[in-house]
N, C-alpha and C positions, 0 to 999 in steps of 0.2 A: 672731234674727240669728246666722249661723254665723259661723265663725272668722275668715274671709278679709272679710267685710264688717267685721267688729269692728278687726280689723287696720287694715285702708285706713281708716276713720274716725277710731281709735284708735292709732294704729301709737306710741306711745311710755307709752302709758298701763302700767301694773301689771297683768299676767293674772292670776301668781298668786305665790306665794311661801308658800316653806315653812321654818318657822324653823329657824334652825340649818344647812340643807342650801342653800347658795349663796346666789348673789343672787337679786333679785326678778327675772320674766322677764317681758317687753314681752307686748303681744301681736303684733308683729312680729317677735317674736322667737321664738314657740309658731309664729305662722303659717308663717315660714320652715321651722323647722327640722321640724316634721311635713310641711311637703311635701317635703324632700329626704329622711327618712326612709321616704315616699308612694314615693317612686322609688329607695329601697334595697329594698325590701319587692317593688315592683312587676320588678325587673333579677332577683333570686330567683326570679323565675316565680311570684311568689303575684296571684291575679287576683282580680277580681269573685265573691262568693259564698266564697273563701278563709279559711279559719278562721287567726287568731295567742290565746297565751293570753299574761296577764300578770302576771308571779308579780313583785312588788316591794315595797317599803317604800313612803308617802309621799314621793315627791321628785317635782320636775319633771319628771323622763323621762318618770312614767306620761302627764303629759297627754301630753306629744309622740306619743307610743305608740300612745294613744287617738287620736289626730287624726288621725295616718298613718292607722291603719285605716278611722277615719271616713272620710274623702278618699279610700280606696282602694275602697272597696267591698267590705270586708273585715269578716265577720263578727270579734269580740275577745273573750272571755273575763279577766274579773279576777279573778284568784284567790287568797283571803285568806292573807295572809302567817301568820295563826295557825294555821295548821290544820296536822292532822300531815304528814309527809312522807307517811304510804298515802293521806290524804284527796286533799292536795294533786297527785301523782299520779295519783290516779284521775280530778280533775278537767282534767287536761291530757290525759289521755290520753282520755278519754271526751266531750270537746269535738271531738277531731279536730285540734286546733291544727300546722298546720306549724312554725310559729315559736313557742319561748317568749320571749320577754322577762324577765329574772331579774337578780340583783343578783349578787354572789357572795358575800354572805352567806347570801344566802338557795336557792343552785343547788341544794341536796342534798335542798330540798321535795319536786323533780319528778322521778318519772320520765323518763329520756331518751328518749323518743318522738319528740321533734322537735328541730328544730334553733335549737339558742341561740344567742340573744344576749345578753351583759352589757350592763346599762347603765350601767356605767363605761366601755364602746369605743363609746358614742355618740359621742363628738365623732371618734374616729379612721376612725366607721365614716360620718359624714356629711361629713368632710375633704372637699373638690373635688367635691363633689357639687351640681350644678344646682338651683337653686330654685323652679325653676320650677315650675304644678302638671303632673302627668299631663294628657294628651291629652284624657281624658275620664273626671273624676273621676266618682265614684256614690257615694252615700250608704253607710257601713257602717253595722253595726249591732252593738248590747253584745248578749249572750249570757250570762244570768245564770245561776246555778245555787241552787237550792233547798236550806234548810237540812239538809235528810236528816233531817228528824226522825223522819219513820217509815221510815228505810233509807238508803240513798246519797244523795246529792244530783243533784237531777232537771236536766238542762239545759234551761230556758227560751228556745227558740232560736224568735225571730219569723220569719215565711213570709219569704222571698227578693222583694223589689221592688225595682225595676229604674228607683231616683230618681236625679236631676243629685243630687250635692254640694250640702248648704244646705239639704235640704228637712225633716229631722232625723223623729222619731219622732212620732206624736201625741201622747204621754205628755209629749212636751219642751215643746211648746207649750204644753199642758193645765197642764203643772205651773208654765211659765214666766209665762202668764195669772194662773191661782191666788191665787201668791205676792207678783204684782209683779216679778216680776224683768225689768230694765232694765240699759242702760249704766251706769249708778250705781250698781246691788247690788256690795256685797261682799259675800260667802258664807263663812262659818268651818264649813268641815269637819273635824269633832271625830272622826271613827273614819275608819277601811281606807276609801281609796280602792279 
């Protein structure tokens, strides 16, 4: 079940929460505000097939971050906060990312390749911004990259398919199957988003 279905079912339920860093966020709350991020992203000219990376801590923005692209049709890169500033670097830049997503403790990771965003000016950057989704969302897709253990880290980038919003990965399904996972999981994520 993707976001916007989990939402409208759930729209007051707990998405996620991360201790210490604010409150718990709805998922009408995620669903909102990654579609108005959906059409910050989309008003920059980033389209269908567009690479963003995202260099951050654990906190809620990443999911926001993640969903905009999801929803956009926007290929996304997560890129581990522990890694040095040359890995971290090589990884934004060698993804092709237009947009980074950064915190600002953590901006001096990335080379300046593309154009940042903090997400501390999330809220001033989603202000008066429309909720509604894009015209014609499409599925994005994550873009992992490999440990480099025999050299640089390889980017894992799946073929370009050309799906509505909602139809997610086979892996998501396989693994959502697998596990059990339903409206009732909760998930403790112990390492790097």
């Amino acid at each position: 079940m993707h976001l916007t279905a989990l939402a409208a079912q759930h729209p007051g339920k707990t998405a996620l929460v991360v201790p210490g860093v604010g409150a718990p966020m709805t998922y009408a709350e995620l669903d909102g505000q990654s579609r108005r991020l959906a059409r910050v992203l989309h008003d920059r000219g980033l389209r269908a097939g567009d690479h963003i990376a995202i260099l951050v801590e654990n906190r809620p923005e990443l999911l926001v971050i993640a969903w905009a692209a999801q929803r956009s049709g926007l290929y996304y890169t997560p890129v581990n906060w522990h890694l040095t500033a040359e890995e971290a670097g090589y990884v934004v830049e060698d993804c092709g990312a237009q947009v980074l997503f950064t915190s600002a403790t953590l901006q001096h990771l990335a080379a300046p390749t593309a154009e940042r965003l903090l997400v501390e000016d999330l809220p001033v950057l989603l202000e008066g911004v429309a909720d509604d989704p894009l015209e014609d969302e499409q599925e994005g897709f994550y873009m992992f990259y490999s440990s480099g253990t025999s050299g640089r880290p390889k980017g894992i980038k799946p073929p370009w398919r050309d799906l509505p919003f909602g139809t997610g990965m086979a892996i998501d399904h396989f693994l959502a199957n697998l596990y059990g996972f339903g409206p009732e999981t909760t998930y403790l994520s112990t390492g790097p988003l």
